[in-house]
Every structure is written in structure tokens, then in C-alpha cells.
NUDO-157432 format. One record per atom (N, C-alpha, C): residue number from 1; residue in one letter; atom name; x, y, z. Coordinates in steps of 0.001 Angstrom, whole numbers, plus 500000, padded with zeros to 6 digits. Layout:
<recs>
REC    nr   rest   atom       px       py       pz
REC   NUM      A     CA        X        Y        Z
...
</recs>
This chain:
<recs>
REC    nr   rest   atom       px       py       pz
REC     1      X      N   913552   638686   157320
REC     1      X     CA   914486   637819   156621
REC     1      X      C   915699   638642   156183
REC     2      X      N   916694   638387   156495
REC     2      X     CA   918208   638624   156088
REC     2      X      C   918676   638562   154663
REC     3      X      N   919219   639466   153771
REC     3      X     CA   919108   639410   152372
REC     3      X      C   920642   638913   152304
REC     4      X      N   920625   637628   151745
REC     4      X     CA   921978   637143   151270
REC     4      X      C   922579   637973   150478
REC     5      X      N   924228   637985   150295
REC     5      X     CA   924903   638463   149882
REC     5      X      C   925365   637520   148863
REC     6      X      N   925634   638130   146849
REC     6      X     CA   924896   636858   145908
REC     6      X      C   926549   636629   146329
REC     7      X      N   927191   635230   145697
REC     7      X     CA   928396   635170   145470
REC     7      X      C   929043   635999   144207
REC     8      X      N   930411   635832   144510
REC     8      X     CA   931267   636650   143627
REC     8      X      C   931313   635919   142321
REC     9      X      N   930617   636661   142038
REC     9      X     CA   930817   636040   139935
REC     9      X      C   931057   637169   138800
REC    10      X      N   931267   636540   137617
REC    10      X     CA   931301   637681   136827
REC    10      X      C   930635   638965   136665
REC    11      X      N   929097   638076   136916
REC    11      X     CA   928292   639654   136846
REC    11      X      C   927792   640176   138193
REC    12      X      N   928520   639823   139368
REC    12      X     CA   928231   640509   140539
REC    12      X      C   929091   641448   140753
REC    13      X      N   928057   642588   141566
REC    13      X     CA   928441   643550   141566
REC    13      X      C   930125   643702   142082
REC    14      X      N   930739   644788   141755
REC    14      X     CA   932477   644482   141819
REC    14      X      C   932647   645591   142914
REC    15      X      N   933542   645449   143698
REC    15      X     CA   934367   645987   145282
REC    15      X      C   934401   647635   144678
REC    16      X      N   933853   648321   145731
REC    16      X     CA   934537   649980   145069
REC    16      X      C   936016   649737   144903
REC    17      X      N   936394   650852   144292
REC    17      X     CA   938247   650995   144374
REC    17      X      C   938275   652355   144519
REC    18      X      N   939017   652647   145256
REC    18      X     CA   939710   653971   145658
REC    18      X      C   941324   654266   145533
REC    19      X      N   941173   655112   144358
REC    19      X     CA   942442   655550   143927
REC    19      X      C   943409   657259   144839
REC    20      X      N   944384   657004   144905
REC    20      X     CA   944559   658812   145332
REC    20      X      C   944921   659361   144006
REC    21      X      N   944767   660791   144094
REC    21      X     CA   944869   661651   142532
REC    21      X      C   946118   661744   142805
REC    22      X      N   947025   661553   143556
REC    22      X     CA   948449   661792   143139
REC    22      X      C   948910   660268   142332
REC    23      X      N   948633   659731   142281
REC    23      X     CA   949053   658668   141564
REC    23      X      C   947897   658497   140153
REC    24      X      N   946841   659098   140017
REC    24      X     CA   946140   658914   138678
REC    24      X      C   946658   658927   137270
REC    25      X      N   947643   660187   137546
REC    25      X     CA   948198   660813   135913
REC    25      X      C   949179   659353   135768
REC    26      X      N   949644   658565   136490
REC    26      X     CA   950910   657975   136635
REC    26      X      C   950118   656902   135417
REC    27      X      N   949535   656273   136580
REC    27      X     CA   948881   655056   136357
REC    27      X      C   948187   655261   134848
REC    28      X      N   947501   655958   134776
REC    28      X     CA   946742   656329   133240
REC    28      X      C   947753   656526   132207
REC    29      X      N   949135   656940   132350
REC    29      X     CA   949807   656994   131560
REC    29      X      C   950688   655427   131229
REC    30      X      N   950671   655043   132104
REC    30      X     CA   951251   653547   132329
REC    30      X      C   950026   652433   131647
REC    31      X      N   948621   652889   131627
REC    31      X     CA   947799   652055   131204
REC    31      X      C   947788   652213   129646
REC    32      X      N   947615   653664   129487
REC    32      X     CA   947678   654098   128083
REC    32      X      C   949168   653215   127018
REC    33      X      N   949819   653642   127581
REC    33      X     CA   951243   653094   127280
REC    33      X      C   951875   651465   127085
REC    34      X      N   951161   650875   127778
REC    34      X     CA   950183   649422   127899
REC    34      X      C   949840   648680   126693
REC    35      X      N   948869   649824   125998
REC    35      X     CA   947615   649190   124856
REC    35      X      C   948704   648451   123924
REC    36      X      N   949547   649191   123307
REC    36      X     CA   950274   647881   121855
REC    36      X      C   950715   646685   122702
REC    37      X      N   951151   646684   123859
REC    37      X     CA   951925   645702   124278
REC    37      X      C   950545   644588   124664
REC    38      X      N   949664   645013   125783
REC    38      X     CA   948685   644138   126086
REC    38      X      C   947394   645011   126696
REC    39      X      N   946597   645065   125502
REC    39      X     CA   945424   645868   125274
REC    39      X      C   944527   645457   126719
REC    40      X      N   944416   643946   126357
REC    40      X     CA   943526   643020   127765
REC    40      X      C   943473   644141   129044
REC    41      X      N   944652   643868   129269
REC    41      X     CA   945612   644440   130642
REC    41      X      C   944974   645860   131390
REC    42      X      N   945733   646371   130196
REC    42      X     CA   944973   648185   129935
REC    42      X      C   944343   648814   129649
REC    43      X      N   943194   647862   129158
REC    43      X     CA   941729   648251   129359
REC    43      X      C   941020   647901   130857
REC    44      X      N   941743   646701   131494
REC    44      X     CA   941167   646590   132515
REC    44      X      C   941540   647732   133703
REC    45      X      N   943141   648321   133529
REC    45      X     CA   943531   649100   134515
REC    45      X      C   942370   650301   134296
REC    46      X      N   942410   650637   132747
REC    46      X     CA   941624   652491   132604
REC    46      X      C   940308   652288   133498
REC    47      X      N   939716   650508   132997
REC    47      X     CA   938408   650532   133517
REC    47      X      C   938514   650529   134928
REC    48      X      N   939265   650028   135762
REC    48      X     CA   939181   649877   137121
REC    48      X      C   939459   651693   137369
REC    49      X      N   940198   652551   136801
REC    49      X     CA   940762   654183   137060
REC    49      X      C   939256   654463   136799
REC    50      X      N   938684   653991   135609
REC    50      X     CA   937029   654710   135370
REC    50      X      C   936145   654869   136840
REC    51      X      N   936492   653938   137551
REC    51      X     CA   935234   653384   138018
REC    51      X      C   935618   654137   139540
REC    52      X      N   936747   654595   139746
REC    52      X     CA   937225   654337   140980
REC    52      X      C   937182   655786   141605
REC    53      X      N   936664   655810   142622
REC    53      X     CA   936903   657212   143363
REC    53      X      C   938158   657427   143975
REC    54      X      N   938053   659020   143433
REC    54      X     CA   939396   659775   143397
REC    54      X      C   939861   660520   144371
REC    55      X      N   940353   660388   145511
REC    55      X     CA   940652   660761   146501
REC    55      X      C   942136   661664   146854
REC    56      X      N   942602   662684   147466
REC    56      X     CA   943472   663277   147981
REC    56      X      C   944490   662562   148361
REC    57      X      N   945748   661880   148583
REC    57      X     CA   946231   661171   148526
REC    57      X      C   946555   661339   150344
REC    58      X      N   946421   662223   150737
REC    58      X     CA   946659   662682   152422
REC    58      X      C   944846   661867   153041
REC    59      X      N   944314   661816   152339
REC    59      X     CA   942556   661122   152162
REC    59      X      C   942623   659659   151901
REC    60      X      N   943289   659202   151506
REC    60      X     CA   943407   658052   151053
REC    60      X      C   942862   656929   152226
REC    61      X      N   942582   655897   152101
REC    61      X     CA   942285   655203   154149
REC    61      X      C   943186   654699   154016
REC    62      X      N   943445   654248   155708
REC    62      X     CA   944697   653221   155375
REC    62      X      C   944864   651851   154668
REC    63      X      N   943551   651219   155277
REC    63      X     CA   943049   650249   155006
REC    63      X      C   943073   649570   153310
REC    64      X      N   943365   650994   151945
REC    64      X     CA   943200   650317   150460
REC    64      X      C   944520   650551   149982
REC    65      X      N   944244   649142   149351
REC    65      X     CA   946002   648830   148515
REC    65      X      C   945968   649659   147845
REC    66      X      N   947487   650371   147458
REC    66      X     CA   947963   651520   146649
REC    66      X      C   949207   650956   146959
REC    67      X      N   949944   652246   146032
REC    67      X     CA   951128   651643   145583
REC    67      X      C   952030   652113   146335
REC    68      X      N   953129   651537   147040
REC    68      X     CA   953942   651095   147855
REC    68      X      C   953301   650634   149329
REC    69      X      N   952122   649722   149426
REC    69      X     CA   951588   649184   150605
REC    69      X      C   951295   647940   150727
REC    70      X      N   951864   647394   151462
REC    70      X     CA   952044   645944   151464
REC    70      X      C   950586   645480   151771
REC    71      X      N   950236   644281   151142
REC    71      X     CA   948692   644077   151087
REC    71      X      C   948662   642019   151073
REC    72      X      N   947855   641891   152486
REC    72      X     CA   948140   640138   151976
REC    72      X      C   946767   639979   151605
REC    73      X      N   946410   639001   151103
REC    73      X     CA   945498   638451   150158
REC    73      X      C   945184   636846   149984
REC    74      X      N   943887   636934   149827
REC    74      X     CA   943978   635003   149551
REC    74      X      C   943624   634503   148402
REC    75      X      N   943837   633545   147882
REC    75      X     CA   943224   632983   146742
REC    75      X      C   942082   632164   147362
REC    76      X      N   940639   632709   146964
REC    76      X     CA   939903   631875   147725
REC    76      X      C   939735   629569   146543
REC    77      X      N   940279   629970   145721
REC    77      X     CA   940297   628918   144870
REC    77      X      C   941384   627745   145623
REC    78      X      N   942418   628495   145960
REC    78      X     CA   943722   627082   146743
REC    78      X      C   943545   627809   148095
REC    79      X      N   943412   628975   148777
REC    79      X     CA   943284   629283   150333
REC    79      X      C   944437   629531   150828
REC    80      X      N   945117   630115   149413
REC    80      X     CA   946871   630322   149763
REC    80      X      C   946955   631744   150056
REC    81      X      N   947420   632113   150877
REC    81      X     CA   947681   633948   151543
REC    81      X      C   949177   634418   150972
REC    82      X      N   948769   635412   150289
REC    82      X     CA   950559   635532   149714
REC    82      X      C   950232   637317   150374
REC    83      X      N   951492   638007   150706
REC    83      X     CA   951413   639476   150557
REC    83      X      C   952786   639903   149961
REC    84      X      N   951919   640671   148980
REC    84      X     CA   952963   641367   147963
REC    84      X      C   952748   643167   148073
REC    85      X      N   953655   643914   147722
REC    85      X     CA   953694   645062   147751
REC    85      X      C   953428   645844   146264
REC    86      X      N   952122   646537   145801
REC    86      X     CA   952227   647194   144645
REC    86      X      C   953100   647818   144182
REC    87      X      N   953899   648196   142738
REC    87      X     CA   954859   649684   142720
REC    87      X      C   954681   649642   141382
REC    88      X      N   955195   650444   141044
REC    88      X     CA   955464   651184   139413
REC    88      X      C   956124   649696   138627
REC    89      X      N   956084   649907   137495
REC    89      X     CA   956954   648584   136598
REC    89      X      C   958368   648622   136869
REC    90      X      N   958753   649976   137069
REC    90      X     CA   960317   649894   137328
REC    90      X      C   960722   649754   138758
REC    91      X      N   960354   649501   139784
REC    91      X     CA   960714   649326   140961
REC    91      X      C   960086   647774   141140
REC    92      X      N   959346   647122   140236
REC    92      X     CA   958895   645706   140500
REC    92      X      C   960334   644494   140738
REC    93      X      N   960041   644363   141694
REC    93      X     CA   961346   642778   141859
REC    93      X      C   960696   641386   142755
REC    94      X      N   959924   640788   142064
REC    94      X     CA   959211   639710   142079
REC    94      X      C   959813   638585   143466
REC    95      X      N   961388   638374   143845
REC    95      X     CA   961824   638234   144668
REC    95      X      C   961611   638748   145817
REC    96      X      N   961325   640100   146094
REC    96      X     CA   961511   640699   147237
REC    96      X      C   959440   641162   147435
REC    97      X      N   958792   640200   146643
REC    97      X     CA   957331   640620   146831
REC    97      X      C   956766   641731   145648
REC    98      X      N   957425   642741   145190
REC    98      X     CA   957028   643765   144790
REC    98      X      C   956798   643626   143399
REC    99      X      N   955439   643506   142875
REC    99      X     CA   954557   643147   141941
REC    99      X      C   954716   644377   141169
REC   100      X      N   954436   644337   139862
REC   100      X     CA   954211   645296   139281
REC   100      X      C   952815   646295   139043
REC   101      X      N   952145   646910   138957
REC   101      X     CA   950732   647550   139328
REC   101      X      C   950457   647160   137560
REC   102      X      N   951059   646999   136432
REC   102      X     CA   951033   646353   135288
REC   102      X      C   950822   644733   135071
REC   103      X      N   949998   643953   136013
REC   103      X     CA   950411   642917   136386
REC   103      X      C   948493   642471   136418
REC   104      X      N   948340   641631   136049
REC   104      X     CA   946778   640925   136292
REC   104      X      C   946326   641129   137969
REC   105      X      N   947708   640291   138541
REC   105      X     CA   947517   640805   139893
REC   105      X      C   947238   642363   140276
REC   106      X      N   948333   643105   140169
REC   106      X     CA   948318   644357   140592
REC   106      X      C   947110   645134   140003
REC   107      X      N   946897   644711   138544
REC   107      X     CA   945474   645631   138639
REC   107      X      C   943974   645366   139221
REC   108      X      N   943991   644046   139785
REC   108      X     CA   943005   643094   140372
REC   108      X      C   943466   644026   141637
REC   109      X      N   944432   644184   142434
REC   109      X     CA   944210   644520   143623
REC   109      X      C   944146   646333   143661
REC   110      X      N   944515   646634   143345
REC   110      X     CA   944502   648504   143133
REC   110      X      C   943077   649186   143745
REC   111      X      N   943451   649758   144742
REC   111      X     CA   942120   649982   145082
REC   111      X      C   940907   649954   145625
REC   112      X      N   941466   648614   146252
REC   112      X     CA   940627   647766   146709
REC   112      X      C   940784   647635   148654
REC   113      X      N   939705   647618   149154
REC   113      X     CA   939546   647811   150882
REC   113      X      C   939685   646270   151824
REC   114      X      N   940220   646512   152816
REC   114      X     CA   940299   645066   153357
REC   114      X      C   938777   644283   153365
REC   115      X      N   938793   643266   153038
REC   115      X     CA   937335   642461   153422
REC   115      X      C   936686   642037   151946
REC   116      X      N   937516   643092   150732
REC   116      X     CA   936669   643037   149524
REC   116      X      C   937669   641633   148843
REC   117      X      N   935924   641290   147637
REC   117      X     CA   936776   640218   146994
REC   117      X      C   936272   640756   145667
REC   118      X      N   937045   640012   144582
REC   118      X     CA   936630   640260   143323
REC   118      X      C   937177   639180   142521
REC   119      X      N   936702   638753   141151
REC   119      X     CA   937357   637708   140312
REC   119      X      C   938639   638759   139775
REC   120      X      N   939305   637633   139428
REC   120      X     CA   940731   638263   138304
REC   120      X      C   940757   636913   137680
REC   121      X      N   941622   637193   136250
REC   121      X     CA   941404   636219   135216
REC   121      X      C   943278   635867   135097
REC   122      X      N   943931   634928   135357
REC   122      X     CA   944887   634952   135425
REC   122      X      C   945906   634917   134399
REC   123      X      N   947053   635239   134023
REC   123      X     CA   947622   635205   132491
REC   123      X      C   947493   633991   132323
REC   124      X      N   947016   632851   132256
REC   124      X     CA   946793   631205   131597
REC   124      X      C   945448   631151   131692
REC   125      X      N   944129   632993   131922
REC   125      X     CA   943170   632285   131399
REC   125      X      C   942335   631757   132302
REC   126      X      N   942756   631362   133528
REC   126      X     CA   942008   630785   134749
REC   126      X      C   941354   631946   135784
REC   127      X      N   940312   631664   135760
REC   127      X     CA   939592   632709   136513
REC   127      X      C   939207   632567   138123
REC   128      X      N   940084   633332   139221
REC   128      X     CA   940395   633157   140527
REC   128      X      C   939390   634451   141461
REC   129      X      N   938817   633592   142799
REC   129      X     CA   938461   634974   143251
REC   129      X      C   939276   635060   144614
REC   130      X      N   939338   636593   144269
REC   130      X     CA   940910   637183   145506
REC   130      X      C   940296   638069   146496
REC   131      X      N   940782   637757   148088
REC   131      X     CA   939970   638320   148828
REC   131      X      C   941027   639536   149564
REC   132      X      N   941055   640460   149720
REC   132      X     CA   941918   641242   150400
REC   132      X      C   942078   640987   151886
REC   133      X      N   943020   640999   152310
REC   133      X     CA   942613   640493   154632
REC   133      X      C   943572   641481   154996
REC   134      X      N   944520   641634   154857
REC   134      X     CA   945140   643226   155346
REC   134      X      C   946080   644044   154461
REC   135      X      N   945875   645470   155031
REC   135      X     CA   946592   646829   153523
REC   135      X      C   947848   647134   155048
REC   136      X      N   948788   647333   154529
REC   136      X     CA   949937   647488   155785
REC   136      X      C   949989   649350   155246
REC   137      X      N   950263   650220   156120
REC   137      X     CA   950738   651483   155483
REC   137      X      C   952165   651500   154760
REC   138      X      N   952498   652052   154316
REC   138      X     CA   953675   652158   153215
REC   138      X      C   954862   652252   154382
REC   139      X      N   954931   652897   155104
REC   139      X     CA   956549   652421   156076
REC   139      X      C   956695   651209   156339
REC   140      X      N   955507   650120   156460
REC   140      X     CA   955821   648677   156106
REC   140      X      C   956293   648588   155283
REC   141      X      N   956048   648889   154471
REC   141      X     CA   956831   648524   152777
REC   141      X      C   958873   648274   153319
REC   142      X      N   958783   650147   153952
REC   142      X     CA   960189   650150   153784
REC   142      X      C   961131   649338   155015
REC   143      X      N   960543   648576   155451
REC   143      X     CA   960657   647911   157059
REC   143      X      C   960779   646523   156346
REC   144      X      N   959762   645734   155574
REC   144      X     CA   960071   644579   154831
REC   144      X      C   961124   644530   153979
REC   145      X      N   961432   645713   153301
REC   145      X     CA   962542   645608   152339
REC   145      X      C   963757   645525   152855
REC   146      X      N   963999   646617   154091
REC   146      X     CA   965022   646032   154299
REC   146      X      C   965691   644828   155376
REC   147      X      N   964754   644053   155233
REC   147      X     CA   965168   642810   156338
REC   147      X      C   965728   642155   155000
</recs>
């Protein structure tokens, strides 16, 4: 007999995340920096940095969202595919795709390998599960931007 796989719920088990160490100090300082403004937020980023293996950034696969890699995604709740590009808060421009990694979204996706899903809780509170379907390498990034 074939062992089902449970569905994605709160207390099922959650997608590895794989971070590169060149971007750790960033992000931890950006989470830290976070707490007065929105504690929620930046406890969830430290916890997702807690949890996440730490990789060489030349190590990294291609395949997991990080920041500047274009990543599409579905909402399995509406079955809508959006792809947005992670970046720092100051390079975020919501027009041109590029989410902030300070963002419910962006810390829901950080880390995360094509195929994985996980819940995220959305700023109104509504709780969505998001499936990753493709990580583009970062010269996509700079190929979308400038069209």
C-alpha cells in the first residue's frame, strides 16, 4: 500500500527552505529591523532563516526562490499563477513584479524548491496555500526588467 501524502495544513509538515549565506546577514538584519514595525512578519522571516539550510551561494540550486529570481507560483485557493521576482525592500516596485522579501508573500516564498507548497496567511488574515511551479535563474530577472 502507497502512503498518502497528508494535505497541506497548518500542522503539516512545512517545504525545506534553502537559503545562500551570502544573503543571511542581509535578511536577518532586515527581519530584526522589522520587529517595531510588524513583529508577525519578522518572526515569521527569523523563523523561516531558523529552519532553513544554509548554503554557499555558488551552491545554491537553481531550482529555489532567492532573491533576484523570478519565481511563478499558484494560489491553489483561486488557481491564479502570478510570477513575481524577490528583492530587498529598496529595489521592490510592485509594477514591474518585484515584491519585497519583507512582504507575507516574499517570506512565504524564500527558499522554497519548485513542486513545494506551503500555507501563508495573507495581510487580511486569509489563509492561502501557494504552490511553487518554476524558479527562473537571476539573468531572467534582468531580461524581464528590461522589456
Amino acid at each position: 500500500m502507497t502512503e498518502k501524502r497528508p494535505a497541506s495544513r497548518g500542522t503539516a509538515r512545512r517545504p525545506k527552505v534553502v537559503i545562500a549565506a551570502d544573503c543571511l546577514d542581509r535578511l536577518e538584519a532586515l527581519a530584526e529591523g522589522a520587529i517595531p514595525r510588524d513583529p508577525d512578519l519578522a518572526d515569521r522571516l527569523l523563523e523561516e532563516i531558523g529552519r532553513a539550510r544554509i548554503v554557499p551561494g555558488a551552491k545554491l540550486p537553481a531550482n529555489v526562490v532567492a532573491i533576484d529570481r523570478p519565481v511563478t507560483f499558484r494560489d491553489e485557493t483561486t488557481g491564479q499563477e502570478k510570477t513575481v521576482t524577490p528583492v530587498f525592500p529598496e529595489n521592490a516596485d510592485i509594477e514591474r513584479g518585484r515584491i519585497s522579501i519583507l512582504t507575507p508573500i516574499g517570506v512565504a516564498l524564500i527558499g522554497l524548491s519548485e513542486g513545494a507548497s506551503l500555507n501563508w496567511d495573507t495581510r487580511d488574515g486569509k489563509r492561502r496555500v501557494l504552490t511553487v511551479l518554476r524558479v527562473a535563474p537571476h539573468d531572467a530577472a534582468e531580461k524581464l526588467n528590461a522589456q
